[in-house]
N, C-alpha and C positions, 0 to 999 in steps of 0.2 A: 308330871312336870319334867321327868327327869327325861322319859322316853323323847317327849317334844325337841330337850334340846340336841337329844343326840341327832332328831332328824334333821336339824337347824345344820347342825355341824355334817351332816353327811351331804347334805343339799348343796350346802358350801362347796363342799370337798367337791363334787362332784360337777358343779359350775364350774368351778376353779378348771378341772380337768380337761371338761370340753374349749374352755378357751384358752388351753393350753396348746390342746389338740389342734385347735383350728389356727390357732398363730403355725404352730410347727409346721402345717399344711400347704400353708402360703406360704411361709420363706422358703420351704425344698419346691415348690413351684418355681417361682420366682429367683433360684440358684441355679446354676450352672456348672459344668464339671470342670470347665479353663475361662477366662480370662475375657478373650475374645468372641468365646460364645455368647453371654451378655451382655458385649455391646452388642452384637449380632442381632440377640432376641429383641434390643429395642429399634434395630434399624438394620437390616441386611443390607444396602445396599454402599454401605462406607465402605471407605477404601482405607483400611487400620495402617498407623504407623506407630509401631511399639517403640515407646522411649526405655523402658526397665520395667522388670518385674522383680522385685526385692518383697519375699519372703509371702507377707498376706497382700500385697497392695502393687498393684500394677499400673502406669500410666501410657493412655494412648494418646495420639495425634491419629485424629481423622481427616480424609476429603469425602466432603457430601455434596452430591449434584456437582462436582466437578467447579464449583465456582466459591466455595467455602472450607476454610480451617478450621479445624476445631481439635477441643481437647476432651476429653475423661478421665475420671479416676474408676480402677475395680479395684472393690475391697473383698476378700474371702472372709466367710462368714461360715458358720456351725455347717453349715447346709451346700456350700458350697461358694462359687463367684457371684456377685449382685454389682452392674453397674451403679454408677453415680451421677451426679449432674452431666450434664452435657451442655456444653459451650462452643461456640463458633460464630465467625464473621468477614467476611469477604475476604477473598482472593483477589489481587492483581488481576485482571483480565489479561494484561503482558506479559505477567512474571519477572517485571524486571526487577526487581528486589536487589537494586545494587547500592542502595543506604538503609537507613531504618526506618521502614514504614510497614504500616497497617500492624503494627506493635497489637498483641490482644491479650490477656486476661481470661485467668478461669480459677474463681473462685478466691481466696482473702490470699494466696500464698505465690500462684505461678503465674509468670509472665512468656510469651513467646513468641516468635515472628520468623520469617523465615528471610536469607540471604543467600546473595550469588558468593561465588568463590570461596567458601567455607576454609577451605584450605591454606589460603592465604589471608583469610581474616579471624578475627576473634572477637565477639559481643563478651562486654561486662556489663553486669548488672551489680551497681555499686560499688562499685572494683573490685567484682570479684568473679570469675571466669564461668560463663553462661556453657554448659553441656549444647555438644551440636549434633545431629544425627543426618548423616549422608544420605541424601532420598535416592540419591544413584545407587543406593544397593537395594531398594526396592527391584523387584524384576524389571526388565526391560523392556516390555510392554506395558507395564506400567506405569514405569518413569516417560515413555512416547506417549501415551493415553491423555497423562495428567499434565504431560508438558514441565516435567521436572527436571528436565537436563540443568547440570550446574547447581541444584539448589542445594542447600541446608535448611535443617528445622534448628532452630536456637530455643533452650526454654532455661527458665532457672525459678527454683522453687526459691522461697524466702516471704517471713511475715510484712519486712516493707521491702517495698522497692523507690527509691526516688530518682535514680538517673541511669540511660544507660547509654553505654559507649560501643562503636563500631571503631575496632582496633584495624591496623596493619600489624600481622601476626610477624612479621620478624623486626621491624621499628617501634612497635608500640604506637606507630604515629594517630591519633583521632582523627580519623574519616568524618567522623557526625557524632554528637551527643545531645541526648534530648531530656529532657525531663519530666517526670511522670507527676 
């Protein structure tokens, strides 16, 4: 009786290991050594726009096919980088993005959209000042490619959102508010 249960326990033990083994197999598969390499591995052909990379967790803005926005989160993990959802939804065919439109979402927390004249304006979300990223320092073939002259990406992380405003950056004046 006593030998049975040792093998009970070793049988165990030994299950236990190979499906240890094989988890650990798949996430270094499935890991990456930066950031951008997995969004890369689930779609080479985006055109990445890095918002920040703070410590394990880094957030992109993508163009896919040239006619969509979109967002991701990479989380670093034991193993390495693993992207996360992926979100996106149309592009302006114009670009004219000189109020707040095609506003989009990714995921319970970040909202974003993109605007002309960045410089001279400022989005709030909640009244509280929306991070903007210059697509004119993307390269310059890039920026001609994508048709980005003049734009900004707007985004603001937060668990709600219910209003947001398109400011004049030296009067505070409201251009448009909309609500979510």
């Amino acid at each position: 009786m006593k030998n049975a249960t040792i093998l009970k326990y070793v049988f165990l033990f030994i299950v236990v290991i190979a499906l240890t083994a094989s988890w650990a197999y798949a996430e270094d598969q499935d890991s990456y050594s930066e950031p951008h390499k997995a969004i890369q591995a689930e779609d080479k052909d985006l055109q990445l726009i890095l918002a920040y990379k703070l410590g394990d967790e880094s957030l992109y803005f993508f163009i896919k096919d040239k006619t969509n926005l979109g967002a991701t989160k990479v989380r670093k993990g034991i193993f390495g980088w693993k992207s996360g959802m992926f979100t996106w939804g149309p592009l302006d065919p114009d670009r004219d993005y000189e109020n707040l439109q095609g506003i989009q979402g990714h995921g319970q927390g970040l909202v974003y959209g993109l605007i002309r004249n960045g410089d001279e304006r400022v989005v709030t979300v909640d009244d509280q000042e929306a991070s903007m990223v210059n697509l004119s320092l993307l390269s310059p073939s890039v920026v001609k490619e994508y048709q980005l002259e003049g734009l900004y990406l707007w985004y603001f992380e937060s668990d709600t959102h219910e209003q947001v405003k398109l400011l004049r950056k030296d009067t505070r004046e409201i251009i448009e508010s909309l609500d979510l």
